[in-house]
C-alpha positions in Angstrom: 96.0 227.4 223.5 95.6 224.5 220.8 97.1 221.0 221.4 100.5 221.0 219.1 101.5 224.4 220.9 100.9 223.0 224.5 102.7 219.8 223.5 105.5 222.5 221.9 105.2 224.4 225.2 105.6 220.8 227.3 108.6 219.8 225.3 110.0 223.4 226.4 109.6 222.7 230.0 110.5 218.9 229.8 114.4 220.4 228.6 114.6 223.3 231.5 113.4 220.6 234.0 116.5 218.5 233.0 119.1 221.4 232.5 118.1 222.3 236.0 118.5 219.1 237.7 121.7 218.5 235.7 123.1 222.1 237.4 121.5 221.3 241.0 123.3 218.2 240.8 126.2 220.2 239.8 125.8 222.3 242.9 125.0 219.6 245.8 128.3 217.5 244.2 130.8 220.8 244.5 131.2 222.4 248.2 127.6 221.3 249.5 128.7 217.3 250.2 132.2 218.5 251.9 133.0 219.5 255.1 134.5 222.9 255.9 137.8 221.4 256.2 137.8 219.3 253.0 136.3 222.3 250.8 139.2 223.8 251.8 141.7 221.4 251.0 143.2 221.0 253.9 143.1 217.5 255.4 146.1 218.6 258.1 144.9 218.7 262.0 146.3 222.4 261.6 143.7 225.5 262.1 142.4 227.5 259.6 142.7 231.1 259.2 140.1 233.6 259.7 139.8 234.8 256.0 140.0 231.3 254.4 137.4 230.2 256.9 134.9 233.3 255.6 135.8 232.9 252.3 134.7 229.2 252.3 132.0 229.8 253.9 130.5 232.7 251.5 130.8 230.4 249.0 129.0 227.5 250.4 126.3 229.9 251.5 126.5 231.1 248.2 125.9 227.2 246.4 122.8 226.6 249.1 121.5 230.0 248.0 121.7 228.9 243.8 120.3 225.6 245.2 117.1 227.1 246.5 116.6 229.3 243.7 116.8 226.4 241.3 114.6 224.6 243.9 112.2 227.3 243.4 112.0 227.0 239.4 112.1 222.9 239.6 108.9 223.5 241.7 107.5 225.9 239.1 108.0 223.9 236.2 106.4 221.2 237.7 103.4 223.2 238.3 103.3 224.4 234.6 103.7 220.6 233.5 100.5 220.0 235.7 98.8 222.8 234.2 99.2 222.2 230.5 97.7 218.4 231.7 94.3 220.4 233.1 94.5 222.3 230.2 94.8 225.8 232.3 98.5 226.4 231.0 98.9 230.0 229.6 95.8 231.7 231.6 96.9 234.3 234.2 96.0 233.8 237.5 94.5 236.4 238.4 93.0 237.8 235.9 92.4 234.7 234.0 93.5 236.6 230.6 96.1 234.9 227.8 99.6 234.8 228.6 101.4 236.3 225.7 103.2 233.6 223.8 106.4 235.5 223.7 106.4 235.8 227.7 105.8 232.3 227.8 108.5 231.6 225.0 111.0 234.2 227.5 109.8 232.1 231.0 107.7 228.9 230.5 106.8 228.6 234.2 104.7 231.6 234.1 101.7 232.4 236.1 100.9 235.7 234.9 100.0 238.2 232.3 102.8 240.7 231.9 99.9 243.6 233.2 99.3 241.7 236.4 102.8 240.6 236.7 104.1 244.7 236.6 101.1 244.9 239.2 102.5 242.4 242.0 105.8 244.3 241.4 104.7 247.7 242.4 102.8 246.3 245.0 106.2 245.1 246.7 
């Protein structure tokens, strides 16, 4: 991979870096940061009933699930921002091959050829 499409590729990752911090920071300022009571809405010493109790907290399990799996690509990113520095950006992992361009384009973050990729899926 020449310089101007790493730099292209960089630029690519830069923007999903910052649209995913933008939405974790989305998701830690909505239900995450409230109590049980407060996501609810109700402030009054009165209990809660059963349903509104599970349905609060489906969706705050819910918001820490979306937060890990944005945790997971922030990470990712990272690591392909570190890569295109060393200069290993776009190699497979394993089988140290190309990455296609257009799989790259579709998920910057990648780590492997679309081959080895379809391998680790069967393998699961």
């Amino acid at each position: 991979m020449n310089k101007l499409e790493a730099n292209e590729f960089k630029k690519r990752l830069v923007d999903l870096r910052g649209k995913v911090t933008d939405e974790m920071r989305q998701i830690g300022g909505g239900s995450l940061k409230k109590s049980q009571r407060e996501a609810a809405g109700d402030l009054s010493a009165y209990t809660f009933h059963m349903a509104d109790v599970a349905s609060d907290s489906f969706e705050r399990e819910l918001s820490w699930d979306r937060a890990s799996v944005e945790q997971k690509v922030l990470f990712h990113i990272d690591d392909a921002l570190k890569r295109i520095e060393e200069g290993s950006y776009g190699k497979c992992e394993v089988c140290q091959k190309k990455i296609n361009k257009e799989r790259l384009k579709a998920i910057p973050y990648a780590t492997l050829c679309r081959i080895c990729k379809e391998k680790r899926e069967q393998e699961l």
